[in-house]
C-alpha positions in Angstrom: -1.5 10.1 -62.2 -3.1 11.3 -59.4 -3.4 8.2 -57.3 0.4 7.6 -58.2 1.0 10.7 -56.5 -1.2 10.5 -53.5 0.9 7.5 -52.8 3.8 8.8 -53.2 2.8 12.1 -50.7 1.5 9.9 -48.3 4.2 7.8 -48.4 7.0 10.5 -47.8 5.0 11.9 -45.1 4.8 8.6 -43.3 7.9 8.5 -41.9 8.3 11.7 -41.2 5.1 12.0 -38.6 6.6 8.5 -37.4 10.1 9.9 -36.8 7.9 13.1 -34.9 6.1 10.7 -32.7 9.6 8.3 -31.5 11.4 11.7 -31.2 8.8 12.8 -28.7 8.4 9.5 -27.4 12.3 9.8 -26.3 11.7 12.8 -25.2 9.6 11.8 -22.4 11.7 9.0 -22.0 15.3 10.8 -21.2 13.4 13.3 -19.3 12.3 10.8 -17.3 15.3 8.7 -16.6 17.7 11.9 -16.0 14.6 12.6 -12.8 15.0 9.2 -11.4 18.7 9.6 -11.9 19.1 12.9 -10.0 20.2 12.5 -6.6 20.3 16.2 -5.8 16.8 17.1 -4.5 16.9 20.7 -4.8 18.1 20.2 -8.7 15.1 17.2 -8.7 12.5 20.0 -8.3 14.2 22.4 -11.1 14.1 19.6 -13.5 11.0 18.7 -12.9 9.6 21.9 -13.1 11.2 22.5 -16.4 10.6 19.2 -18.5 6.6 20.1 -17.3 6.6 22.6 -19.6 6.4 20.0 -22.4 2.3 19.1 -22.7 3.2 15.0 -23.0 5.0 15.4 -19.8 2.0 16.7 -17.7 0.0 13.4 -18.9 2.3 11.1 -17.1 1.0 10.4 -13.8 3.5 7.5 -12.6 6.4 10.1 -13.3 4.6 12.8 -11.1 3.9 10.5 -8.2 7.1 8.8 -8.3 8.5 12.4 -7.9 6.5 13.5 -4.9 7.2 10.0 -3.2 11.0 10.8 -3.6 10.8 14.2 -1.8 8.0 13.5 0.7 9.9 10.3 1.4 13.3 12.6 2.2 10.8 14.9 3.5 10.9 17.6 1.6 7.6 19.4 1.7 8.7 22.6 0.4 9.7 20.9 -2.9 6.8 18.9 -3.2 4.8 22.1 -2.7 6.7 24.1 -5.4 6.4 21.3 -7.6 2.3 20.9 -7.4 1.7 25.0 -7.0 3.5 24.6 -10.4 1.2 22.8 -12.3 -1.2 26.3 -11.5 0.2 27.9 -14.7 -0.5 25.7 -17.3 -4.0 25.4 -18.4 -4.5 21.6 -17.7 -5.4 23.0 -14.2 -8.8 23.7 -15.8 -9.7 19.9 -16.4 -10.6 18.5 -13.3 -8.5 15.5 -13.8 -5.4 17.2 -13.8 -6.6 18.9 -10.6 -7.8 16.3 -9.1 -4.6 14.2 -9.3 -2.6 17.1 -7.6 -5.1 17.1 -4.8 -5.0 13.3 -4.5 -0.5 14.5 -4.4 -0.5 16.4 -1.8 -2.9 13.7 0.0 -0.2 11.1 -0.1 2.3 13.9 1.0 0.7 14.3 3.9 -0.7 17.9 3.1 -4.2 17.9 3.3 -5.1 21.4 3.7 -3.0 22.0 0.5 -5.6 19.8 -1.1 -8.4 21.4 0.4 -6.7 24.7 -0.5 -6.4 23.3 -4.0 -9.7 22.1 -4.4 -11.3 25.1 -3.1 -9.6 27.0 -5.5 -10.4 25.3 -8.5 -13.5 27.2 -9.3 -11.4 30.6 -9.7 -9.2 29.1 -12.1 -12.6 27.8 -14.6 -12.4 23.7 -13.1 -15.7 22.7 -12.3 -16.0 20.5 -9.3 -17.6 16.9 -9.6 -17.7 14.0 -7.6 -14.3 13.5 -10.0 -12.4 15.8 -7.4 -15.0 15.2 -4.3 -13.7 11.8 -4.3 -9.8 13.1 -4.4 -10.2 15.3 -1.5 -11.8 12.7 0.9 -8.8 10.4 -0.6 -6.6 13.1 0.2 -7.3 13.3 4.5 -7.9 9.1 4.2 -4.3 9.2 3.0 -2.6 12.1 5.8 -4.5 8.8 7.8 -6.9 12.2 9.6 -10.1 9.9 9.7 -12.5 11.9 10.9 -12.0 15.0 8.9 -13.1 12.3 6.0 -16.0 11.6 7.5 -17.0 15.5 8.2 -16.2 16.4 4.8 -18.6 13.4 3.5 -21.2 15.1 5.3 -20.7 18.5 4.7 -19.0 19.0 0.9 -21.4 17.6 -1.5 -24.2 20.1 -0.1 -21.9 23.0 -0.7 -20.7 22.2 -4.4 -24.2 19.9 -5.5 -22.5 16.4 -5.6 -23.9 13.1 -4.7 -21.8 10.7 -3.3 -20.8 7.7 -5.1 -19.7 3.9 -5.2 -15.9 5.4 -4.4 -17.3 8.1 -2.2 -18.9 5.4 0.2 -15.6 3.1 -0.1 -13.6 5.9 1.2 -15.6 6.7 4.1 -16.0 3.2 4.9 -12.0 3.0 5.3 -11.9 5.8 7.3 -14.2 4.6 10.1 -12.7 1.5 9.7 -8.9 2.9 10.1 -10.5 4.7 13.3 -12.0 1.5 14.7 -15.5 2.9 14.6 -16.9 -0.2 12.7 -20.6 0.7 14.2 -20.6 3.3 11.6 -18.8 1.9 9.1 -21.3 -1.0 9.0 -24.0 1.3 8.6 -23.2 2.6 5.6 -24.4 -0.2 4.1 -27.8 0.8 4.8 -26.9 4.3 3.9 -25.9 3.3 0.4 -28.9 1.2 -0.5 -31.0 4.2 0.3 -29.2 5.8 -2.0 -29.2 4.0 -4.6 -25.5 2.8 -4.0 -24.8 -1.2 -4.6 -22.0 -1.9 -2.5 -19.3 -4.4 -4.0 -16.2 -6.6 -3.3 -14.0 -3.6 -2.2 -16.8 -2.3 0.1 -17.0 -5.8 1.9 -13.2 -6.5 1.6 -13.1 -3.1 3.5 -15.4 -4.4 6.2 -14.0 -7.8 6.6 -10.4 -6.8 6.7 -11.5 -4.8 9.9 -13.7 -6.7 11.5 -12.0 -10.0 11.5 -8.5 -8.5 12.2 -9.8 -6.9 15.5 -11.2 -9.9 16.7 -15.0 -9.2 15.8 -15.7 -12.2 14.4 -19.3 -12.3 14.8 -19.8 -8.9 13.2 -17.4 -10.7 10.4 -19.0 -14.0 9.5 -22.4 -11.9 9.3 -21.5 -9.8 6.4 -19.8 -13.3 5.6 -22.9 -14.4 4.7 -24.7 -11.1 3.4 -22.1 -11.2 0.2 -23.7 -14.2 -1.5 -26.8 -12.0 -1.2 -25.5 -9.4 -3.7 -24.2 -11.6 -6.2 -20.7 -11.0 -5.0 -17.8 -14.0 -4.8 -15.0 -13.9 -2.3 -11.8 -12.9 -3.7 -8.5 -14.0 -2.2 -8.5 -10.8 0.1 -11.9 -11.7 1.2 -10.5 -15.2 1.7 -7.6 -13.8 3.7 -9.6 -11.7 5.2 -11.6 -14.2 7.1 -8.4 -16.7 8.0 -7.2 -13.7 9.7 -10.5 -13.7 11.7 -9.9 -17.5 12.6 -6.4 -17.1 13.6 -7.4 -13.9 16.0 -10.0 -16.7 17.4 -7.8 -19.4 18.0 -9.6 -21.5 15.5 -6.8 -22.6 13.5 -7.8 -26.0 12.7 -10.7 -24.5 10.9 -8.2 -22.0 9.3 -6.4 -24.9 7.6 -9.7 -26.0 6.5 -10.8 -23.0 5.1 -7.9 -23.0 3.4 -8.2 -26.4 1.9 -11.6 -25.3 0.6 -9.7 -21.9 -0.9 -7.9 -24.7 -3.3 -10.9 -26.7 -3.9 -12.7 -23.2 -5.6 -9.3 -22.3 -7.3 -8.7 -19.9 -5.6 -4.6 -19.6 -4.8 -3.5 -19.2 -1.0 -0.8 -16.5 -1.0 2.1 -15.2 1.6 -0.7 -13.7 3.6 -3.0 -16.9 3.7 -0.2 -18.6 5.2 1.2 -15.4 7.3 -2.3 -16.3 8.8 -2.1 -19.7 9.9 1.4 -19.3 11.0 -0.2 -16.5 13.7 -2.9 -18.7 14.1 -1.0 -21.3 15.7 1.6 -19.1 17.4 -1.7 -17.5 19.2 -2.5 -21.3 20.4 1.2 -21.9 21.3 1.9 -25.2 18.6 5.5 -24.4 17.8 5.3 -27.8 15.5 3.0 -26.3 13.6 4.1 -22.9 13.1 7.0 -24.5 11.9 5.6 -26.8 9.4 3.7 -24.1 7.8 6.9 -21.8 7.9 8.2 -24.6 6.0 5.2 -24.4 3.4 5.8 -20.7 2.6 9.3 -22.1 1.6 7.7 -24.8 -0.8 6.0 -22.1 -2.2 6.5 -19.5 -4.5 7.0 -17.0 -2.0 9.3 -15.9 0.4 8.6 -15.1 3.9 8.2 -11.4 4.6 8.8 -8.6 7.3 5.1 -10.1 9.0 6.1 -13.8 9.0 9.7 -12.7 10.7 7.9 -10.7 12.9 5.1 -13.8 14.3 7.4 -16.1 14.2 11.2 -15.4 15.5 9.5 -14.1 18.9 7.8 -17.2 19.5 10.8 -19.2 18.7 13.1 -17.1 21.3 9.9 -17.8 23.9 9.6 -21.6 22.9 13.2 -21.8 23.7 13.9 -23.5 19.4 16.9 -21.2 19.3 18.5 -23.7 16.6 15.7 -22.8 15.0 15.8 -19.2 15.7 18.8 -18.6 14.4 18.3 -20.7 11.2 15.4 -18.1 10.3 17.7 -15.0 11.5 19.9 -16.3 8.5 17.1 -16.5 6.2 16.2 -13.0 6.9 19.5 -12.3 6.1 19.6 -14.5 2.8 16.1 -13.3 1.7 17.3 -9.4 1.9 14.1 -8.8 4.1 14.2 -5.9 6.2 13.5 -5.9 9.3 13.7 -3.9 12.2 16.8 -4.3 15.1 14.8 -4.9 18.2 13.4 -8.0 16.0 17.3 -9.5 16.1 18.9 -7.8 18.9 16.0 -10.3 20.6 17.3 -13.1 19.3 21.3 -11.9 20.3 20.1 -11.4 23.7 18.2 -15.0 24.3 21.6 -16.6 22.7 23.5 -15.2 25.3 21.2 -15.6 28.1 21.5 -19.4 27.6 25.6 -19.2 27.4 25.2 -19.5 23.3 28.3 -16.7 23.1 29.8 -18.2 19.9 26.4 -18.4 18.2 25.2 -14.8 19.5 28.4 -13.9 18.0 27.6 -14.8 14.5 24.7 -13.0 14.6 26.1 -9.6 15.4 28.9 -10.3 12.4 26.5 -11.4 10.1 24.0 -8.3 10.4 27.5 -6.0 10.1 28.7 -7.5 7.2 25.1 -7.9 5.1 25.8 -6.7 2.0 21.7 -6.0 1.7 21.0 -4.4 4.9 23.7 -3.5 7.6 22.1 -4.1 10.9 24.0 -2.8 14.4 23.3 -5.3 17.1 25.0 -5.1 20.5 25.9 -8.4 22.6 25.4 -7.5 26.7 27.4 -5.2 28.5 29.7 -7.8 30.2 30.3 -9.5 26.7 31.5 -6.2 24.9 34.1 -5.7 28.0 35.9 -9.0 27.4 
């Protein structure tokens, strides 16, 4: 009798705790959706503020930094601020996760000294601070792109609240200094890291390499290059990317292509930026042929050119002189729904009518009115407008 009727509890209870669970589940769910739907800012915020009062909201981080990307984007700092001063209240303020992401927040706001005000504030409120929120803070300045106020607070905060730097710690320095072009330092770091008993992994070098090679220091590049096989790291595809980039800012395209041939051979899949790179590669050593060709390989493949490939490529055309050519990729910017910015096709308007190509120049300035993806106002020369 019993078991019969521990069976049958359990099994009227069921669907009851399930019914709880997809109620709450919508919940979260409408709540969301009516945010993204809310064009009104000001109403945004109020909404926001309100659905935060329910716990499972304050556990969804994509919904939070979706929200604060909206009104930074429009920017609307005050809202953002009201939003994230908010979260104060509740007491998920005390678990240094939840603080930490509001620090990190305002960071991508562009509010560092909010997050610094946040952080320093988190002891008053019970949240102990760990390398956890450390690590937020420096993210925070790398973020507001103020370089060297990462680097001092490297230095100076783990002293003050007894932290030791770690793997992410060192990572976010190292971006810093190489944002601010002080590769010296962000090179020796390295060092730095093994003294402290800090390996250094792919990001670390992907960090290094992405700076070096792109700013033309090749030989600082190929060095660390060969330093990863020493730590029992393999080359990624941003590594690999990384270092076409370097060849291309050398001139040494041939050995770009190359490079790229031995990518495939280690199954390792060239992407839109692989060939973004060989395509500035040989606009740097002025082949228009093959520029073109490998234009014509991004279009084989299973990605379509981008804002960078528009931007190597339809200048060098309009310099070349291809203007057939020119204007065939001004329509595929056009097709593609790329955005990209006026100067970029105004300079193409203005070679077409400098070679008497009225008719054609014409087109262009229709074409970017009528886009149904991205309205662009272009202008055809004074003495043309006046006919």
């Amino acid at each position: 009798m019993y078991r019969v009727l521990h069976r049958t509890l359990c099994t009227a209870t069921q669907p009851a705790a399930t019914t709880t669970a997809a109620a709450a589940t919508t919940s979260i769910k409408s709540l969301s959706q009516d945010l993204y739907k809310e064009v009104n800012l000001r109403k945004l915020v109020d909404k926001f503020k309100k659905a935060c009062d329910v716990d499972r909201f304050r556990t969804k981080t994509g919904i939070y930094e979706d929200t604060v990307r909206r009104l930074a984007g429009a920017k609307q700092f005050r809202g953002v601020i009201d939003i994230l001063e908010h979260q104060k209240q509740y007491s998920d303020f005390s678990k240094e996760g939840f603080s930490a992401r509001l620090i990190t927040l305002y960071g991508k706001s562009g509010m560092p000294k909010r997050a610094r005000q946040m952080f320093d504030e988190m002891p008053e409120r019970n949240c102990t601070r760990t390398v956890l929120s450390f690590n937020a803070l420096l993210a925070a300045y790398l973020h507001s792109k103020q370089y060297r106020v990462v680097e001092r607070i490297f230095k100076e905060v783990p002293g003050e609240i007894s932290v030791k730097p770690d793997l992410v710690s060192y990572n976010t320095v190292i971006k810093a200094f190489c944002k601010s072009k002080v590769f010296e330092s962000a090179v020796s770091m390295l060092e730095e890291m093994e003294k402290n008993g800090v390996s250094p992994d792919l990001i670390t070098f992907n960090t290094l390499l992405d700076g070096l090679y792109a700013e033309g220091r090749f030989e600082e590049g190929e060095k660390l290059w060969g330093q990863m096989g020493g730590k029992n790291l393999s080359p990624d595809i941003r590594s690999y990317n990384a270092r076409l980039l370097g060849l291309a800012v050398e001139k040494k395209t041939g050995e770009a292509v190359e490079f790229l041939q031995e990518m495939e051979k280690k199954d390792v899949k060239p992407d839109l930026f692989s060939l973004n790179a060989i395509i500035k590669g040989f606009v740097n050593e002025g082949n228009l042929d093959e520029a073109k060709k490998w234009f014509g390989e991004i279009e084989k493949s299973e990605n379509d050119p981008d804002k960078n490939t528009f931007a190597t490529l339809v200048p060098f055309l309009c310099e070349k002189g291809d203007l057939k050519t020119a204007i065939d990729v001004v329509k595929e910017i056009f097709n593609t729904r790329c955005r990209v910015g006026v100067p970029l096709l105004q300079l193409v308007v203005d070679k077409l009518v400098s070679e008497s190509m009225l008719s054609e120049a014409k087109e262009i300035v229709e074409l970017g009115k009528t886009n149904r993806y991205c309205h662009y106002k272009l202008d055809l020369p004074t003495e043309e407008k006046s006919e």
